[in-house]
Kinemage of the C-alpha trace (Angstrom):
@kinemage 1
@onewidth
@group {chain A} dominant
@subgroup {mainchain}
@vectorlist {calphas} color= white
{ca unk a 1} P 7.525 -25.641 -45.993
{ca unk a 2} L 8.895 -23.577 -48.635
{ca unk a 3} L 11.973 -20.813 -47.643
{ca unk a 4} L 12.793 -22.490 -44.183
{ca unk a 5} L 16.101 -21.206 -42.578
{ca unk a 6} L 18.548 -24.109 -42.292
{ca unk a 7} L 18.777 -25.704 -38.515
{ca unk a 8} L 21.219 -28.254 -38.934
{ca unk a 9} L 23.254 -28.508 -35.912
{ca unk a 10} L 20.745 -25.392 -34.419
{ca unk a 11} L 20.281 -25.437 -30.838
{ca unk a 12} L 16.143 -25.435 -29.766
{ca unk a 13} L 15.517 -25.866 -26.203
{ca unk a 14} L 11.764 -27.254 -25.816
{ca unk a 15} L 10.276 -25.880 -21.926
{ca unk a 16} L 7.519 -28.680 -21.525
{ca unk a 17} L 8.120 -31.138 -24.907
{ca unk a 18} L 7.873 -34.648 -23.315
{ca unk a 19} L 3.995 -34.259 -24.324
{ca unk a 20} L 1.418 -32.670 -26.202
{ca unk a 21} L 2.203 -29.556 -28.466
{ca unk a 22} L 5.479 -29.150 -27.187
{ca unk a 23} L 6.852 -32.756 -28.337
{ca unk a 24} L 4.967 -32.245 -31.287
{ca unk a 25} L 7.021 -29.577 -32.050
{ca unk a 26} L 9.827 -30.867 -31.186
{ca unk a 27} L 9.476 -33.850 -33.448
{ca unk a 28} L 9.112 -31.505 -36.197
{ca unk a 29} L 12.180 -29.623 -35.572
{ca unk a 30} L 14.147 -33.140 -35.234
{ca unk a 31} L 13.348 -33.858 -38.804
{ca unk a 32} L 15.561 -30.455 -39.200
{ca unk a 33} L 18.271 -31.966 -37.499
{ca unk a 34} L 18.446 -29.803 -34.897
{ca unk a 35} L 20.377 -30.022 -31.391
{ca unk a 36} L 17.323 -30.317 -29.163
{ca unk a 37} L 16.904 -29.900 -25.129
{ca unk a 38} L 13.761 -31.044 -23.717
{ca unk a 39} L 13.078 -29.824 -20.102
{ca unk a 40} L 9.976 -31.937 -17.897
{ca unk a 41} L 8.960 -33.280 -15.173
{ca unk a 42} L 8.975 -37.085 -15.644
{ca unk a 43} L 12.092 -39.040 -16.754
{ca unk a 44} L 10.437 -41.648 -18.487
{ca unk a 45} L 8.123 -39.613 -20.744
{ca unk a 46} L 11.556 -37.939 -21.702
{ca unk a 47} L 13.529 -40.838 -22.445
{ca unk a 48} L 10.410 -41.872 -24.458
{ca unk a 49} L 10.949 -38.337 -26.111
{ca unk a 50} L 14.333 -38.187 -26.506
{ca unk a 51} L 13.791 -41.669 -28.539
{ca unk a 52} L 11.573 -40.091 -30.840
{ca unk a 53} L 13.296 -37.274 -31.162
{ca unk a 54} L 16.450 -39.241 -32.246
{ca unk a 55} L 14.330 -41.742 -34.937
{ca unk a 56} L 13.097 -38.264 -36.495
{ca unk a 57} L 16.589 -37.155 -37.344
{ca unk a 58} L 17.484 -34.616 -34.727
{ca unk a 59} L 21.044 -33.889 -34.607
{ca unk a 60} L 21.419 -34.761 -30.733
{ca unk a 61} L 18.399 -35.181 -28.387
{ca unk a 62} L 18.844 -34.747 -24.535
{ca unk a 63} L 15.815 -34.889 -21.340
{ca unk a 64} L 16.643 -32.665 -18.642
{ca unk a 65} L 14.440 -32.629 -15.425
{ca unk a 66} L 13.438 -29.375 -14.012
{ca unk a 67} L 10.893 -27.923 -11.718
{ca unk a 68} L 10.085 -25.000 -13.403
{ca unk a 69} L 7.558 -23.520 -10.659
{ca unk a 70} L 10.080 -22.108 -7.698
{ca unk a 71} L 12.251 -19.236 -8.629
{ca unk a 72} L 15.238 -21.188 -7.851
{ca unk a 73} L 14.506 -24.234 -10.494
{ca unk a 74} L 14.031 -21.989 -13.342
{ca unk a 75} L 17.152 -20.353 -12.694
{ca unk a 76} L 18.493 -23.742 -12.838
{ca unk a 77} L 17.209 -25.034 -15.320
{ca unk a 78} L 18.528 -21.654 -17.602
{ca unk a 79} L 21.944 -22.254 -16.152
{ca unk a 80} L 22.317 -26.081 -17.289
{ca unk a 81} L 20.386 -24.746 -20.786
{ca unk a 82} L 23.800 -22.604 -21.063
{ca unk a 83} L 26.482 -25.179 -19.912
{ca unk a 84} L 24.293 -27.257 -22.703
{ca unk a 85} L 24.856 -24.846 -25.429
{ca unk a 86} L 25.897 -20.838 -25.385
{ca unk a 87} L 24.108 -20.138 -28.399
{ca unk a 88} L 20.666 -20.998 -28.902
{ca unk a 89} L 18.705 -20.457 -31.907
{ca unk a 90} L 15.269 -21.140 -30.321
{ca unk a 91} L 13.151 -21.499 -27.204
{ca unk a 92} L 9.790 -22.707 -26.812
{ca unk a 93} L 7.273 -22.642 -24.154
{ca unk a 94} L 4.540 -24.884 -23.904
{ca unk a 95} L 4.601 -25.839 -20.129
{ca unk a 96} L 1.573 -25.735 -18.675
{ca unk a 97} L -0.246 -28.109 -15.596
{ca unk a 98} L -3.719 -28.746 -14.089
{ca unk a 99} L -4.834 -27.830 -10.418
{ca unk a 100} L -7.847 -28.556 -8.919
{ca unk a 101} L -8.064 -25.525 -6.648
{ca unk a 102} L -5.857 -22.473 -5.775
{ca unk a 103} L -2.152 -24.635 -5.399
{ca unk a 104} L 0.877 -22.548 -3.816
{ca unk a 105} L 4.475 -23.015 -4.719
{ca unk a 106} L 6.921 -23.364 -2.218
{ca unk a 107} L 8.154 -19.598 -3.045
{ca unk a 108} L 4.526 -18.809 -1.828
{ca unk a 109} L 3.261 -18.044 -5.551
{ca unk a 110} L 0.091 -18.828 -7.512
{ca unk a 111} L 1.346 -22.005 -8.782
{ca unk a 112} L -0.172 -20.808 -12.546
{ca unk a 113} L 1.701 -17.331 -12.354
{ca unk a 114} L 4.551 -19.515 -11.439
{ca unk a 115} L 5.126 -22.082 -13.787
{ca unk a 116} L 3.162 -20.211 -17.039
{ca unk a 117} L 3.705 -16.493 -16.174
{ca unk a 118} L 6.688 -16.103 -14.399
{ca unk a 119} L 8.918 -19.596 -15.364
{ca unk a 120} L 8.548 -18.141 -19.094
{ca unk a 121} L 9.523 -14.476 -18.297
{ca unk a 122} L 12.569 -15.608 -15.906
{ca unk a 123} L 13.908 -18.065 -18.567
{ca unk a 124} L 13.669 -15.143 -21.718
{ca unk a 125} L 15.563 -12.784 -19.828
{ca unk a 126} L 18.099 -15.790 -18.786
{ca unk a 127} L 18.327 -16.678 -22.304
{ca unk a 128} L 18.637 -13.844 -24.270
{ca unk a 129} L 22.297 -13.286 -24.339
{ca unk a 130} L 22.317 -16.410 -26.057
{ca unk a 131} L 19.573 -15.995 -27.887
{ca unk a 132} L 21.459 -12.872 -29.645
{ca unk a 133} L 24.429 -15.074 -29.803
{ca unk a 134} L 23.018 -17.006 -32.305
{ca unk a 135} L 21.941 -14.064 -34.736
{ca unk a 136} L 18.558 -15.198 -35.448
{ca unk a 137} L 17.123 -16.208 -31.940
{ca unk a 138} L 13.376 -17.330 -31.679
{ca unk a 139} L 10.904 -17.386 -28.743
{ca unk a 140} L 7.671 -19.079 -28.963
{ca unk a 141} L 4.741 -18.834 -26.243
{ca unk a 142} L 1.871 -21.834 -26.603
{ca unk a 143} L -0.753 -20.173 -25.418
{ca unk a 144} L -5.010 -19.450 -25.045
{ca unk a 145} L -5.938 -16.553 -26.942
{ca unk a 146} L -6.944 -14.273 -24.515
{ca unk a 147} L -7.317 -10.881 -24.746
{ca unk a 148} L -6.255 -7.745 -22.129
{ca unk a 149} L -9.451 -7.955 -20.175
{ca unk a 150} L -8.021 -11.170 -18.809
{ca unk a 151} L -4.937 -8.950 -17.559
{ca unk a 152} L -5.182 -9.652 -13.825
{ca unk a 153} L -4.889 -6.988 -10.766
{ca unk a 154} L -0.990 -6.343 -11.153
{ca unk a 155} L -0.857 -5.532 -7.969
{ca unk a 156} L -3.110 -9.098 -6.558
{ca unk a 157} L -0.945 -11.192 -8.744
{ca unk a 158} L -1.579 -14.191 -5.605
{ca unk a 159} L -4.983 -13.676 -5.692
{ca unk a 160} L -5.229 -12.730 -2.349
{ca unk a 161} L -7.934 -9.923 -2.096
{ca unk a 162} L -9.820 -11.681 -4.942
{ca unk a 163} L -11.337 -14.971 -5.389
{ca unk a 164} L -9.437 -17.701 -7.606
{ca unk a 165} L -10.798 -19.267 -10.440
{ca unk a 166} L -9.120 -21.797 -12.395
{ca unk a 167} L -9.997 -19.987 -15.241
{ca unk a 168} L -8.941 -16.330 -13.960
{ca unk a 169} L -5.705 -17.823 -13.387
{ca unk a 170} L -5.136 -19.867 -16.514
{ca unk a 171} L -6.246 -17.221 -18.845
{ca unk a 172} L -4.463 -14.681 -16.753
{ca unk a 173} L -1.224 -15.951 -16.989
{ca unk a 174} L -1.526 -16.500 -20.502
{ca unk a 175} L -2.314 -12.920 -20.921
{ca unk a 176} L 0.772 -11.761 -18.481
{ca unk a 177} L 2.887 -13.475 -20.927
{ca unk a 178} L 1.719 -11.321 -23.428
{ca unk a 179} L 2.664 -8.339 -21.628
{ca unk a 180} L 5.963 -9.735 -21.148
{ca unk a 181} L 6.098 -10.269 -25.302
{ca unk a 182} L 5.486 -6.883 -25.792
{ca unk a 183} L 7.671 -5.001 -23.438
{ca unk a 184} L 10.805 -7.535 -24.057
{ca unk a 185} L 10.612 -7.192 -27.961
{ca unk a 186} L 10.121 -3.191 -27.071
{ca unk a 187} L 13.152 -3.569 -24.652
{ca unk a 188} L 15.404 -6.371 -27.239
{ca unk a 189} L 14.227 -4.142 -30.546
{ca unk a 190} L 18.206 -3.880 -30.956
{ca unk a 191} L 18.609 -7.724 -30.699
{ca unk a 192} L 18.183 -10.213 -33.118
{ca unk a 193} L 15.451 -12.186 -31.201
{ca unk a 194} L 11.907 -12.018 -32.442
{ca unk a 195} L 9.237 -13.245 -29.716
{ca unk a 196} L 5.933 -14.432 -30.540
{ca unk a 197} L 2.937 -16.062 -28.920
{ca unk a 198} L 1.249 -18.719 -30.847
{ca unk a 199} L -2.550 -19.795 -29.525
{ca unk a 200} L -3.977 -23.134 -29.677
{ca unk a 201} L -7.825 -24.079 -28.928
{ca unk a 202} L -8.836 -26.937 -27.418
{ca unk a 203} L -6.335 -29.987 -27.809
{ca unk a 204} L -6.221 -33.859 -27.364
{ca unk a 205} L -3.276 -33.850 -24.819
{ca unk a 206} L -1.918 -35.071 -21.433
{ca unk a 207} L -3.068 -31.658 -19.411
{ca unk a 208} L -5.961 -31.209 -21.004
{ca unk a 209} L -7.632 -35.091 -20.329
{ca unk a 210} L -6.044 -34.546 -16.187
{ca unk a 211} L -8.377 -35.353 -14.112
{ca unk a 212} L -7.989 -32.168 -11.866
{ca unk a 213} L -8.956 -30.070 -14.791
{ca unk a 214} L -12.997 -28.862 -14.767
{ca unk a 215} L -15.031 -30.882 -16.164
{ca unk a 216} L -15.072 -28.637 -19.367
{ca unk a 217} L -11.783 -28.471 -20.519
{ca unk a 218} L -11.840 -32.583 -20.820
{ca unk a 219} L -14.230 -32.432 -22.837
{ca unk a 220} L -12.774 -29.773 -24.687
{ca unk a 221} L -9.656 -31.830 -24.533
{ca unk a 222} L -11.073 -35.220 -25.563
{ca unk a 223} L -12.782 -33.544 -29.126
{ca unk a 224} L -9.920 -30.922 -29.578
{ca unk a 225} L -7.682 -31.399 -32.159
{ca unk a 226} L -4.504 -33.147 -32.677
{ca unk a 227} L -1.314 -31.662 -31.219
{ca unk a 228} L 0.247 -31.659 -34.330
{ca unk a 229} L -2.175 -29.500 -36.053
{ca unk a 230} L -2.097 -27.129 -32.997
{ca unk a 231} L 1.707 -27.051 -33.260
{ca unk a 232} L 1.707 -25.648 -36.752
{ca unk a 233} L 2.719 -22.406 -36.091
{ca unk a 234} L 4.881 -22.737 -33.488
{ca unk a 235} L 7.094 -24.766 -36.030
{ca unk a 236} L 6.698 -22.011 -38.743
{ca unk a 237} L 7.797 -19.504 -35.858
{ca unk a 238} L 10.552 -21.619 -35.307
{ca unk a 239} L 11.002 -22.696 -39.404
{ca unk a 240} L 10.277 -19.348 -41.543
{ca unk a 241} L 12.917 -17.834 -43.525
{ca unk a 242} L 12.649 -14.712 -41.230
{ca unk a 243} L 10.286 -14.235 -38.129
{ca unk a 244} L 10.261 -10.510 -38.184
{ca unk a 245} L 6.354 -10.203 -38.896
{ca unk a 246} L 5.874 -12.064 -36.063
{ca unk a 247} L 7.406 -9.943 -33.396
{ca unk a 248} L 6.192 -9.298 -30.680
{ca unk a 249} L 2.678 -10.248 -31.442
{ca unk a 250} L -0.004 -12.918 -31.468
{ca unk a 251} L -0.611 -15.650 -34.040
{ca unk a 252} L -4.697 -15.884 -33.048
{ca unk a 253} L -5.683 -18.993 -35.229
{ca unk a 254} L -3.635 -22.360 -35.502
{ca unk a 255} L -3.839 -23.326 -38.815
{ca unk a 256} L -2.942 -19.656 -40.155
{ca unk a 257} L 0.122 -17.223 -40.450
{ca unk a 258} L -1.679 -13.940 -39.104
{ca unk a 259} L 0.115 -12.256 -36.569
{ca unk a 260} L -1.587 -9.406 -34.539
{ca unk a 261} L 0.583 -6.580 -33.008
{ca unk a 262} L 0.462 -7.024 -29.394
{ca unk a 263} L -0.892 -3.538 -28.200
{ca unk a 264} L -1.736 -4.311 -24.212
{ca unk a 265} L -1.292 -1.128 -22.088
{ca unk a 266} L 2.368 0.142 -22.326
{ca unk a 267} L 1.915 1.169 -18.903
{ca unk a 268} L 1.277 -2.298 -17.346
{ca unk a 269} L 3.581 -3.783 -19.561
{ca unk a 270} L 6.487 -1.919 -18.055
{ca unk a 271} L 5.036 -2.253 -14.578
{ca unk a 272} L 5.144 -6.402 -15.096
{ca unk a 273} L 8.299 -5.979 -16.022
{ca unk a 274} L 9.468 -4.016 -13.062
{ca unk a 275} L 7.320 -6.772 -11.004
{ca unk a 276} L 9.077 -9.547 -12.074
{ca unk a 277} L 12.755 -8.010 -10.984
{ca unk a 278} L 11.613 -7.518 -7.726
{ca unk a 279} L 10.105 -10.824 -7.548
{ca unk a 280} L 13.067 -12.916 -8.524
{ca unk a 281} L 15.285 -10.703 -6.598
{ca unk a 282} L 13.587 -11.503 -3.335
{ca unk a 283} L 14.094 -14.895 -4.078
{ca unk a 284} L 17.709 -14.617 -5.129
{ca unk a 285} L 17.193 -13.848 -8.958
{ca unk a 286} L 19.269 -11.110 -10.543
{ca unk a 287} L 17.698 -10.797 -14.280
């Protein structure tokens, strides 16, 4: 890739990269030599990682474990991300998880809200100090491309008056977290950190073949592309010279630069926002 800003010795923290997209990613970045943190679930799949990481030329390459879906493990996980490294140069988000049936956290949340709506939110506004610190920092959502109809009831975020749907909650969490994009790059417009949400269709990875995902999805899963195509423009978010096109909007198509002006209503945006500092707060959060 042609006019790439230099990330030797940068500092990319990878939210879900001991699989699929994310690792991916990752790998890419590695061959930048890049200081990389990936945060997951299962040790061995990051040692396995962290190998890879390391034969692709990555500066340094560290696993951390972290439960990303309580309020109290993302906060956590942001806090050793900062004892890691003060300045970071990029994040990416790409954790995601299959659940047969409505699942609840042990704050008492939607476990999808959780770990891809609010986990992602908690750990940008964490982050961002040292996102600036950097001068050029870079957030990257994987994510479906939905669109604002799939904006749930702000004020059912549980799904408690309405019925859960796997797919209601997926796709609404994926479109929260484009809420969140636009109101953080309206509220960070005088820091230098771009945000940007990069969609994928239907991929061959880990989540996608689980067992506890419908029926559809695996098959989507098991003829989707490669994770390495799908990654393509989360590495050019994380790669290009200058990001500034891409703030604060959607990159639609995976094999294409085209970003699309997130334009969600400004209103709900700001409520989210205001939703999420409550939230945390009752759970011992200050963002």
């Amino acid at each position: 890739m042609q006019h790439e800003r230099d990330l030797q010795d940068a500092n990319v923290v990878f939210f879900g990269g001991t699989a699929g997209i994310g690792q991916a990613a990752a790998v890419e970045i590695a061959r930048r030599h890049a200081n990389i943190r990936v945060v997951g679930r299962d040790p061995a799949a990051g040692a396995a990682t962290v190998s890879a990481l390391k034969q692709a030329g990555a500066a340094s390459a560290v696993f951390a474990r972290g439960d990303l879906s309580t309020v109290a493990g993302v906060k956590e996980a942001a806090d050793a991300v900062l004892a890691w490294k003060p300045t970071l140069h990029g994040v990416v988000h790409s954790a995601m998880s299959a659940q047969r049936g409505k699942h609840i956290t042990a704050d008492g949340l939607e476990f999808a809200f959780a770990l891809q709506y609010l986990a992602r939110a908690m750990l940008n506004r964490l982050l961002v100090d040292a996102l600036s610190a950097s001068g050029d920092g870079r957030i990257i959502h994987i994510s479906g491309a939905v669109g604002e109809r799939q904006v749930p009831d702000l004020g059912d975020l549980q799904y408690e008056r309405t019925r859960w749907t796997f797919f209601k909650s997926a796709l609404g969490s994926h479109a929260l977290s484009f809420l969140h994009i636009q109101e953080a790059s309206r509220r960070w417009s005088d820091r230098p950190v771009t945000l940007t949400a990069a969609c994928v269709g239907p991929t061959k990875t880990k989540v996608m073949l689980d067992p506890r995902m419908p029926p559809i999805m695996r098959l989507l899963g098991m003829i989707g592309t490669r994770p390495e195509v799908s990654a393509r423009n989360a590495v050019t978010a994380l790669v290009k010279a200058s990001a500034a096109d891409a703030n604060g909007a959607i990159l639609r198509k995976p094999k294409s630069w085209t970003p699309e002006p997130l334009a969600f209503d400004a209103g709900k945006a700001t409520k989210l926002w205001d939703i999420t500092s409550v939230l945390t707060a009752q759970h011992g959060v200050t963002l």
